[in-house]
PyMOL Python script that loads the backbone (N, CA, C, O; Angstrom):
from pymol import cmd

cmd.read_pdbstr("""\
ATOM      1  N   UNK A   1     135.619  71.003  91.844  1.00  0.00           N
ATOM      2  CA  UNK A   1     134.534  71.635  92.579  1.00  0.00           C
ATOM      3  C   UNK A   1     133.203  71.359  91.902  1.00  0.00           C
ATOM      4  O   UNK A   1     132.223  71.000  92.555  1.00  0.00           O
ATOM      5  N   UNK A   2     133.168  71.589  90.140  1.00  0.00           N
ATOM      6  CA  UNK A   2     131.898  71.192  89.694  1.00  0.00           C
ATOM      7  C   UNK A   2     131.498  69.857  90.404  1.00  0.00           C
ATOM      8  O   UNK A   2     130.492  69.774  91.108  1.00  0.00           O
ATOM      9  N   UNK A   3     132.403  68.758  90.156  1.00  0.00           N
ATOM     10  CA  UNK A   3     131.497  67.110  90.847  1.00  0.00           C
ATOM     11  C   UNK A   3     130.654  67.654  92.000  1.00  0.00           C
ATOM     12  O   UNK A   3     129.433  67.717  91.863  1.00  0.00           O
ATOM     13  N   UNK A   4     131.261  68.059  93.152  1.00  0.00           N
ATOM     14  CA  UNK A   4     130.412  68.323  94.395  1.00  0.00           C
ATOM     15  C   UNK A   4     129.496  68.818  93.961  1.00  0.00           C
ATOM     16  O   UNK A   4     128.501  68.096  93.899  1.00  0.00           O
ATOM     17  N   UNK A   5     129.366  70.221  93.464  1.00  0.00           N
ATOM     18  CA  UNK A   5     127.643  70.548  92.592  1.00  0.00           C
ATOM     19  C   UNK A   5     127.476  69.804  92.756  1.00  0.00           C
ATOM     20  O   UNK A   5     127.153  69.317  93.839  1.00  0.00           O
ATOM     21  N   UNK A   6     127.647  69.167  91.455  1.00  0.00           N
ATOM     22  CA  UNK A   6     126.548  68.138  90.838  1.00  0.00           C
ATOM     23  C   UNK A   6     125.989  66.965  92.029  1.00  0.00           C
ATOM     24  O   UNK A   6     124.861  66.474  92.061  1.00  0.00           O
ATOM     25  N   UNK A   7     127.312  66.639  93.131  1.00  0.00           N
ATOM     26  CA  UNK A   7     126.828  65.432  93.881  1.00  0.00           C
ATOM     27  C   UNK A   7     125.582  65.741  94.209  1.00  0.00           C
ATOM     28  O   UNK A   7     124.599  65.042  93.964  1.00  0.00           O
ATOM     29  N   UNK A   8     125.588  67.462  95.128  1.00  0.00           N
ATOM     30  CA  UNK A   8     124.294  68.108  95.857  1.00  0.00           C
ATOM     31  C   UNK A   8     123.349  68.196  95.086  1.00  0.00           C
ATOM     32  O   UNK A   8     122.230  67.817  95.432  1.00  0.00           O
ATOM     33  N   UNK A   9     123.598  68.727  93.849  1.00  0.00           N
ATOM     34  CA  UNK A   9     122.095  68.990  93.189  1.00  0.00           C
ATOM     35  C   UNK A   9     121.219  67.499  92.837  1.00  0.00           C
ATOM     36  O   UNK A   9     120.014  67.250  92.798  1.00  0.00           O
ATOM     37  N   UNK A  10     122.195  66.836  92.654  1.00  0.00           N
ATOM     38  CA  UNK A  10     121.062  65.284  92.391  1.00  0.00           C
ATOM     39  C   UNK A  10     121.328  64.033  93.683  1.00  0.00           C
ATOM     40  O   UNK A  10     121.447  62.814  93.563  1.00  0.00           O
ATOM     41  N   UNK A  11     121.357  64.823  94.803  1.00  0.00           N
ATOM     42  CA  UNK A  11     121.243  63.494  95.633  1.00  0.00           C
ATOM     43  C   UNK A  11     119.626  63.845  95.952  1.00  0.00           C
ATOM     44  O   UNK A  11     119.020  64.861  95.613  1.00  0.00           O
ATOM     45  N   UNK A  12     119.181  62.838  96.613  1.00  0.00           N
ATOM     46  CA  UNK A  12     117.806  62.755  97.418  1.00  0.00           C
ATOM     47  C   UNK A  12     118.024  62.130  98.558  1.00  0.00           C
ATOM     48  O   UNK A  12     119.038  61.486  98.831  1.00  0.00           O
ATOM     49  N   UNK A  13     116.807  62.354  99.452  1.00  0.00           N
ATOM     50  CA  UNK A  13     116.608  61.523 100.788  1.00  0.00           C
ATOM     51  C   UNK A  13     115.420  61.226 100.621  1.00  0.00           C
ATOM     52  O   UNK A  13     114.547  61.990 100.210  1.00  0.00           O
ATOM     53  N   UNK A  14     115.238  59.619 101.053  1.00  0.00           N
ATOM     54  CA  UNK A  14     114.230  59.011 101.193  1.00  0.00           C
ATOM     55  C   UNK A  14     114.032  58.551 102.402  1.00  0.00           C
ATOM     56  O   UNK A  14     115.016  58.162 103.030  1.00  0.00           O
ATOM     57  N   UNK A  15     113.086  58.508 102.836  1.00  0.00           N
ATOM     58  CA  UNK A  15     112.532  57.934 104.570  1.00  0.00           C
ATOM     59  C   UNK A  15     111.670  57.323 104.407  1.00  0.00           C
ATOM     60  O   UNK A  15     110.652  57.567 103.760  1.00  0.00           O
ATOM     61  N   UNK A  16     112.081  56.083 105.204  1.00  0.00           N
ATOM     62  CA  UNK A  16     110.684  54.959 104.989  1.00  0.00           C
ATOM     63  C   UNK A  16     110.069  55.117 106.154  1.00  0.00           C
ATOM     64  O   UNK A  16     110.787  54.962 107.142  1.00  0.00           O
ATOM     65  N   UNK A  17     108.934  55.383 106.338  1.00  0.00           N
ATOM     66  CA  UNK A  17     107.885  55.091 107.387  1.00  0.00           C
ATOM     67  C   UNK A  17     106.704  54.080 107.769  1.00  0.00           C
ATOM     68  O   UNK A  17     106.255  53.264 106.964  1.00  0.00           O
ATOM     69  N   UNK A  18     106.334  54.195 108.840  1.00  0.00           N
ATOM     70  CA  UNK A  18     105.714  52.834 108.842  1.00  0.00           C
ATOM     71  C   UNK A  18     104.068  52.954 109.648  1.00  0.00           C
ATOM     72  O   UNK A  18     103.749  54.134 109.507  1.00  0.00           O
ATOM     73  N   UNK A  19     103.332  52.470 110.145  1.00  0.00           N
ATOM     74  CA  UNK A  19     102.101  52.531 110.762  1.00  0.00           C
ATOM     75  C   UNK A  19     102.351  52.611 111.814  1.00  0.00           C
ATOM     76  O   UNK A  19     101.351  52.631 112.530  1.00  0.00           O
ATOM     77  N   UNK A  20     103.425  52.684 112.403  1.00  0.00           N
ATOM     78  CA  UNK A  20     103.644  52.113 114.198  1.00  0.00           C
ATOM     79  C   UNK A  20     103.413  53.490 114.891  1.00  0.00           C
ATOM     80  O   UNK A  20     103.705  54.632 114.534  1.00  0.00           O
ATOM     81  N   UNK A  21     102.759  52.977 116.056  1.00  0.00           N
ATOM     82  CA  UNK A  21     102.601  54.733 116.237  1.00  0.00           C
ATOM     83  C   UNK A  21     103.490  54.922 118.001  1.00  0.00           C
ATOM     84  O   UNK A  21     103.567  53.976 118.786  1.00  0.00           O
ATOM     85  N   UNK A  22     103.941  56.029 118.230  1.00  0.00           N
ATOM     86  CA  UNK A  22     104.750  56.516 119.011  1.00  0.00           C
ATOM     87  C   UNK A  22     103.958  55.636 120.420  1.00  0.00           C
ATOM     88  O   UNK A  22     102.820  55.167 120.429  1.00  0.00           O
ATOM     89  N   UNK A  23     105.004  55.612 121.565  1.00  0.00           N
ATOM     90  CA  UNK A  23     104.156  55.820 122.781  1.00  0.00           C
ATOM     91  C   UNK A  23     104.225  57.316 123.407  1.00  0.00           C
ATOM     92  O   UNK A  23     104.841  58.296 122.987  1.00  0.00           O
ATOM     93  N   UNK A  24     103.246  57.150 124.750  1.00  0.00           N
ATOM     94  CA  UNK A  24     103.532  58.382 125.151  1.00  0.00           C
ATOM     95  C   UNK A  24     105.227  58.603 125.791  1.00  0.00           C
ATOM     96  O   UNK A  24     105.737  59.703 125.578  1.00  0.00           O
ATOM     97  N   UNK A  25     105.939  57.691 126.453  1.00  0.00           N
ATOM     98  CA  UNK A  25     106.713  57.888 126.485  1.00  0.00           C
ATOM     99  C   UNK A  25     107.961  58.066 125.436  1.00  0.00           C
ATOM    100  O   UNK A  25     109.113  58.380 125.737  1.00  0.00           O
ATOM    101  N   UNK A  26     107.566  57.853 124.435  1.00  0.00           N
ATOM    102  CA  UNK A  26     108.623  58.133 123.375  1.00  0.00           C
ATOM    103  C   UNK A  26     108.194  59.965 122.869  1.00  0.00           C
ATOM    104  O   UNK A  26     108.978  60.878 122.610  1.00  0.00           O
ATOM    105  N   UNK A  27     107.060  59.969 122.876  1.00  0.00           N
ATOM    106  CA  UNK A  27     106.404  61.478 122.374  1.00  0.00           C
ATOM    107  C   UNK A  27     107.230  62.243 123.361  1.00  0.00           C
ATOM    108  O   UNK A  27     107.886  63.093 122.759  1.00  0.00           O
ATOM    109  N   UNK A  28     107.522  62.265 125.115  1.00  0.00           N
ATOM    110  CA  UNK A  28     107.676  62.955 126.057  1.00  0.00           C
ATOM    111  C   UNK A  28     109.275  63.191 125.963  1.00  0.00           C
ATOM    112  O   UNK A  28     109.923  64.171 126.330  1.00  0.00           O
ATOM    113  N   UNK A  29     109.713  61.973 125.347  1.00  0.00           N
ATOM    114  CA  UNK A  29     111.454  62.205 125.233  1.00  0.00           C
ATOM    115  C   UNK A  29     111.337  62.834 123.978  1.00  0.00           C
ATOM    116  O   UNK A  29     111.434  64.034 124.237  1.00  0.00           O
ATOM    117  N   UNK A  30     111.285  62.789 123.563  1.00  0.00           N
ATOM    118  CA  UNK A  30     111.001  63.822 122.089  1.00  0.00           C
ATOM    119  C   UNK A  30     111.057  65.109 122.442  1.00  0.00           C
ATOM    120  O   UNK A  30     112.068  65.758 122.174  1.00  0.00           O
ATOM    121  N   UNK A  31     109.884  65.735 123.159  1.00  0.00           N
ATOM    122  CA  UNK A  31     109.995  67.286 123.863  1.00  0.00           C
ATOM    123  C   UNK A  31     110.219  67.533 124.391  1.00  0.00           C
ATOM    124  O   UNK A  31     110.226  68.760 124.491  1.00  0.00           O
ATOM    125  N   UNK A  32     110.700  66.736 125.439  1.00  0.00           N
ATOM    126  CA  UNK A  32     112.014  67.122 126.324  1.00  0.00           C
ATOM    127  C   UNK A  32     113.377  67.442 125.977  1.00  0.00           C
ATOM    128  O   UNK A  32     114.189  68.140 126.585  1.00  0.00           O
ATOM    129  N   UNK A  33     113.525  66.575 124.490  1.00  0.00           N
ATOM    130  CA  UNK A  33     114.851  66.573 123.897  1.00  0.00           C
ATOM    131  C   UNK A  33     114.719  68.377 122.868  1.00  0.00           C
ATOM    132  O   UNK A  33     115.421  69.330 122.533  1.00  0.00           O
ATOM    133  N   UNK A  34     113.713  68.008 122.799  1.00  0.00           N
ATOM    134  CA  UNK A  34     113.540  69.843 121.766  1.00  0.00           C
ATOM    135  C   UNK A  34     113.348  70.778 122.717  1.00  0.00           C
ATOM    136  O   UNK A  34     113.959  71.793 122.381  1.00  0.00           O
ATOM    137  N   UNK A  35     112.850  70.904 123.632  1.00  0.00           N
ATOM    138  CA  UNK A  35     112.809  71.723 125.019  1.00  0.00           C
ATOM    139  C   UNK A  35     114.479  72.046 125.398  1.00  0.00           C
ATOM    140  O   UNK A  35     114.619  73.177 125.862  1.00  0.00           O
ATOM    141  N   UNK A  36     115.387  71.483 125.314  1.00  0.00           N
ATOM    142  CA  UNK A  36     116.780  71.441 125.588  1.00  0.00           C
ATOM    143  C   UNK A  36     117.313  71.252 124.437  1.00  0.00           C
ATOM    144  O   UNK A  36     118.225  70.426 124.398  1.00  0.00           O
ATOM    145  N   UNK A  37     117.086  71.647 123.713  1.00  0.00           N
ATOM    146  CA  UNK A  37     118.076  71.960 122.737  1.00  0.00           C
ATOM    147  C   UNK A  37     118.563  73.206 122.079  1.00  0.00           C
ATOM    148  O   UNK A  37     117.775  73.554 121.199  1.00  0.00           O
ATOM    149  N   UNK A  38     119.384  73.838 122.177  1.00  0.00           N
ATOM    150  CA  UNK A  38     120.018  75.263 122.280  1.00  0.00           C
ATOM    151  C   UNK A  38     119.280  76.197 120.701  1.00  0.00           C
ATOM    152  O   UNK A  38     119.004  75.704 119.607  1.00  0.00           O
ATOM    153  N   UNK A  39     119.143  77.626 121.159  1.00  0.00           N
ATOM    154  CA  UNK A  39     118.212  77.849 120.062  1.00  0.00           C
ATOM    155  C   UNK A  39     119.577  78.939 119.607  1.00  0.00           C
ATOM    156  O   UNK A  39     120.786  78.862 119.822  1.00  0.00           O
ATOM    157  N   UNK A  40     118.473  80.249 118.674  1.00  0.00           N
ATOM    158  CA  UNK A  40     119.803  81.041 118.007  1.00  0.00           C
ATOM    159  C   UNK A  40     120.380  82.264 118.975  1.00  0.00           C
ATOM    160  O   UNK A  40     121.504  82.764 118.931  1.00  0.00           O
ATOM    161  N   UNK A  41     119.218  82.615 119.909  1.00  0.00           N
ATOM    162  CA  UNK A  41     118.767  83.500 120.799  1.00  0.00           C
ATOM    163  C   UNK A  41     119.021  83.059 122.248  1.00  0.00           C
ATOM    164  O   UNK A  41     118.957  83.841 123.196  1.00  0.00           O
ATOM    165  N   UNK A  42     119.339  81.645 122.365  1.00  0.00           N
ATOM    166  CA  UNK A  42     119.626  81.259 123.987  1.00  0.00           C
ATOM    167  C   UNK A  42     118.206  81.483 125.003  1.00  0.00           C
ATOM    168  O   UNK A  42     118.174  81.739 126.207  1.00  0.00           O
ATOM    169  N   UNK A  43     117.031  81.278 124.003  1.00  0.00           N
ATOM    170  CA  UNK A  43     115.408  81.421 124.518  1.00  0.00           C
ATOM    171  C   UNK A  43     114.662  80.031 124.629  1.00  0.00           C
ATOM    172  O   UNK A  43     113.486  79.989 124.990  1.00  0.00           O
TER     173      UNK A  43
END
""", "prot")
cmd.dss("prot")
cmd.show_as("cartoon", "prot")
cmd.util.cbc("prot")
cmd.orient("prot")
């Protein structure tokens, strides 16, 4: 059980990003997709 600790306490995430910038249609599927997506409250 200690290894797992340890896996969690020292992993990281890295995300590479870039200059490119969204369109509007990519922005609109985006909040449409968070608009429908189930909350804790069913609101």
């Amino acid at each position: 059980m200690l290894n797992v600790l340890e896996a969690i306490e020292k992993r990281s995430s890295t995300r590479g990003y870039t200059d490119q910038r969204l369109t509007d249609e990519e922005i609109k599927a985006l909040v449409k997709a968070g608009l429908q997506a189930p909350t804790a409250r069913n609101e």
